[in-house]
Structures are given as C-alpha cells and as structure tokens.
C-alpha positions, -999 to +999 in steps of 0.1 A: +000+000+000+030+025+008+047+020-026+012+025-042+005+057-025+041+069-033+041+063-073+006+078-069+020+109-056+045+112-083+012+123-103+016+156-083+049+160-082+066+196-087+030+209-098+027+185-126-011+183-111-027+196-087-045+178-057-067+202-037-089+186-007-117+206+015-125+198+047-097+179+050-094+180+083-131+159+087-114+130+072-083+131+093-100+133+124-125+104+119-093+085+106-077+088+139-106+078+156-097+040+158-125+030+182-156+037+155-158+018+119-158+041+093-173+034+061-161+063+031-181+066+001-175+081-033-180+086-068-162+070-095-144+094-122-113+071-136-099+039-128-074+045-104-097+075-080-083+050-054-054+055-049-050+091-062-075+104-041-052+093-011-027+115-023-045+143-006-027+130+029+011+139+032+037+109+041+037+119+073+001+115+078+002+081+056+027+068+074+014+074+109-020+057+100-007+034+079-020+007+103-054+021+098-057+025+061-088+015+043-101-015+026-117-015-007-137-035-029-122-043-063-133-062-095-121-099-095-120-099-131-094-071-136-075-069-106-073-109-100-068-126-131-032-135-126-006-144-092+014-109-094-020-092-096-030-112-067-005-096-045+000-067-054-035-052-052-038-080-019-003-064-003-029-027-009-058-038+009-083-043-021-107-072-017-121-089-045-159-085-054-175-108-076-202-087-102-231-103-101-231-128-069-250-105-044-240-089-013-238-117+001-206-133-012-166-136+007-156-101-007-181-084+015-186-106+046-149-098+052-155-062+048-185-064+074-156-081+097-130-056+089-158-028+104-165-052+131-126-050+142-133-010+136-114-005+105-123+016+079-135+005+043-137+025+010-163+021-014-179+034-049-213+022-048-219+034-083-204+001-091-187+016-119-169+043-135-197+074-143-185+102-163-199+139-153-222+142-187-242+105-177-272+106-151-258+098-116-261+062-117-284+045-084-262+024-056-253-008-055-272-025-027-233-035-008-232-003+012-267-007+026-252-044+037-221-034+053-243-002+075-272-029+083-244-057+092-221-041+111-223-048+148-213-010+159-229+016+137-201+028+116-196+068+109-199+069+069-185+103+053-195+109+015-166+125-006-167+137-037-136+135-065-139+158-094-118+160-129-100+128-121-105+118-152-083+150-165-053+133-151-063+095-158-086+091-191-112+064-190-101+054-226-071+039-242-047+047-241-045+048-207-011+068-197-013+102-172-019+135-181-003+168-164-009+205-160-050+196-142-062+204-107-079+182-090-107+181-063-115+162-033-144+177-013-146+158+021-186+161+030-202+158+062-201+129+085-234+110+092-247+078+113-279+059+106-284+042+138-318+061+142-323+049+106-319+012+115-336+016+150-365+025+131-367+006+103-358-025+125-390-017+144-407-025+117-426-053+097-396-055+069-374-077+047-338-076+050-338-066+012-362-037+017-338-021+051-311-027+030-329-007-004-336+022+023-305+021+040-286+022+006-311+049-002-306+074+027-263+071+016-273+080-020-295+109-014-264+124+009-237+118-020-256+130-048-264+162-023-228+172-019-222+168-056-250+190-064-235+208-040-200+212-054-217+219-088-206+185-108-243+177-112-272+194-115-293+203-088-321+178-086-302+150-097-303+134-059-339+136-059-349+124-093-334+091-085-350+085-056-384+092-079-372+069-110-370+040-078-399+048-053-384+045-016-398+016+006-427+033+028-425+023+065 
C-alpha cells in the first residue's frame, strides 16, 4: 500500500497536477478515531480514483495511519486474473468483489468483519466508473449491507472527486496527463443508527432495510455533488423518484 501511494503521488509531483482537498481536516479526524468503523463513500471518475484520491494525505500522515488504512472492494476480473495481480492489489488492501453474486458473497462478509474490528473501508457504490455528462447512476445495494451488518454503527463520510478523469482518461490509451487540478471535497459525516432503529421496528425484509438504507447514503452523495456543482441540482432527488423509496 506504501509504494502505491508513493508512485501515486509522483502524479503531483513539482505541480505536474494539482490535488486540492476541502474539509480535509473531517477525514483526518475520523481516521484517527480508531475505536468507531468508518465506512467512506465516493463517486467514480477514472480507474485509479483509489489511490489518487489518497494522495490528498502527506507521508507523514500516511505513514502514521498506515495501520489504519482503508479496505476496498475491487473487481475480481481485472484486478485478479493473474498471481502478481494477486498480490500486489492483496499487499494494498483491495478485496475482490465478484459482479453479479449479491451482497452476500466472501468479498463483502470480510469487509463487514473488517468494520466489526473497527477498520475503515472504502467504497464506490456506483459500481462503476460514471462520467460527469451520464445521469448519476443509483447504488449498489453493498453499502446498505455493510451499514445494516455491522455490529457498531459505523460513521460513513461521502466524498466527492472531481476531474480525475483529466489526469487519468477512461479510454485507451490509458497513460497520465499533467498540468489539471484536481478536487477532493470531504462532506459531512453522518450515522444511521436512528435509521436502522426505526426501520428494524418495523414489519420489513432484509432486502427492503437494506434498499432504504442504501437509499438514505445516495441521497447524501448526490447532495454534496450538487453541492460542489458537478451535477445538477435535482439530480439526488430524481433518483430517488425513478426507484420509489420503501414506505415504513
């Protein structure tokens, strides 16, 4: 994970690019805090957000919470296919997700247990990478599954990148680009334990707490990038209309 982060950083080197972060100091606080899970979620502008969106903590800071550095979900197709692969993205904490098994496969029960042992996991419930002129795409269901499973509500902080894709296109030929700024907005923290009390109170399937919970994450992502300005006001709200919420 350390040699990752440090070619990463090589994409910023001597103002090459530029990595701005706001509300910074929200993340680094909540990564500090070792006793809570913390769940981080994100859109998805290029293939490699993660790690470049790390790069927004100095070595110093990388290096003192090196011990408490995220886990992340990663496509068993691209980022598994071969031994070396394996490792490498093993040795950098990604876990590998199988498309199309459920939420309910190895991939995600070990990122409920990594919350469960209050570490903190990265993921991009878009399930894919969304480019700024397509509709905000709805959430995978995964997120809803590691809030409702976890066994100490976790803190879950929505951040939002922005013109990743300026340094690292989403088409070949894939090689980086210089002279771009980029953003990383850090949003507001939030808990849904009054969420869950609530909806556990209630005469509901385990699919339907998870569609609400999954629900309530998407609304507050989509808000901050309406927010930021990288999608239109409204967009958070017309999603939730195209899938009608659970009533309860």
């Amino acid at each position: 994970m350390s040699l990752v982060t440090s070619v990463s950083k090589l994409m910023f080197l001597g103002g090459s690019n530029k990595i701005i972060c706001r509300n910074k100091d929200t993340f680094f606080k909540l990564l500090q805090n070792e006793k809570q899970p913390l769940i981080t979620v994100s859109n998805h502008r290029s293939n490699i957000d993660d790690p470049l969106m790390w790069c927004i903590l100095k070595f110093r800071e990388f290096w003192r919470m090196k011990d408490r550095h995220r886990y992340t979900l990663a496509a068993h197709n691209i980022c598994f296919t071969k031994q070396f692969h394996t490792t490498m993205f093993s040795l950098g904490r990604c876990v590998p997700c199988v498309r199309g098994e459920g939420v309910y496969q190895k991939g995600m029960d070990f990122c409920v247990d990594m919350l469960n042992d209050n570490k903190w996991v990265h993921i991009f419930p878009e399930g894919k990478v969304c480019v700024r002129t397509e509709e905000p795409l709805r959430f995978k269901w995964g997120v809803g599954r590691l809030v409702m499973d976890a066994k100490t509500d976790p803190v879950i902080l929505p951040i939002w990148c922005k013109d990743m894709e300026k340094v690292w296109p989403i088409h070949p030929p894939y090689y980086p680009k210089f002279g771009n700024t980029v953003e990383v907005i850090v949003g507001e923290p939030f808990s849904l334990s009054e969420l869950k009390k609530t909806i556990q109170s209630k005469s509901l399937t385990t699919e339907q707490m998870r569609k609400i919970v999954t629900d309530e994450v998407q609304k507050r992502m989509y808000q901050l990038g309406e927010n930021v300005g990288d999608i239109p006001k409204g967009s958070a709200q017309r999603l939730i209309q195209r899938y009608p919420p659970i009533e309860y």
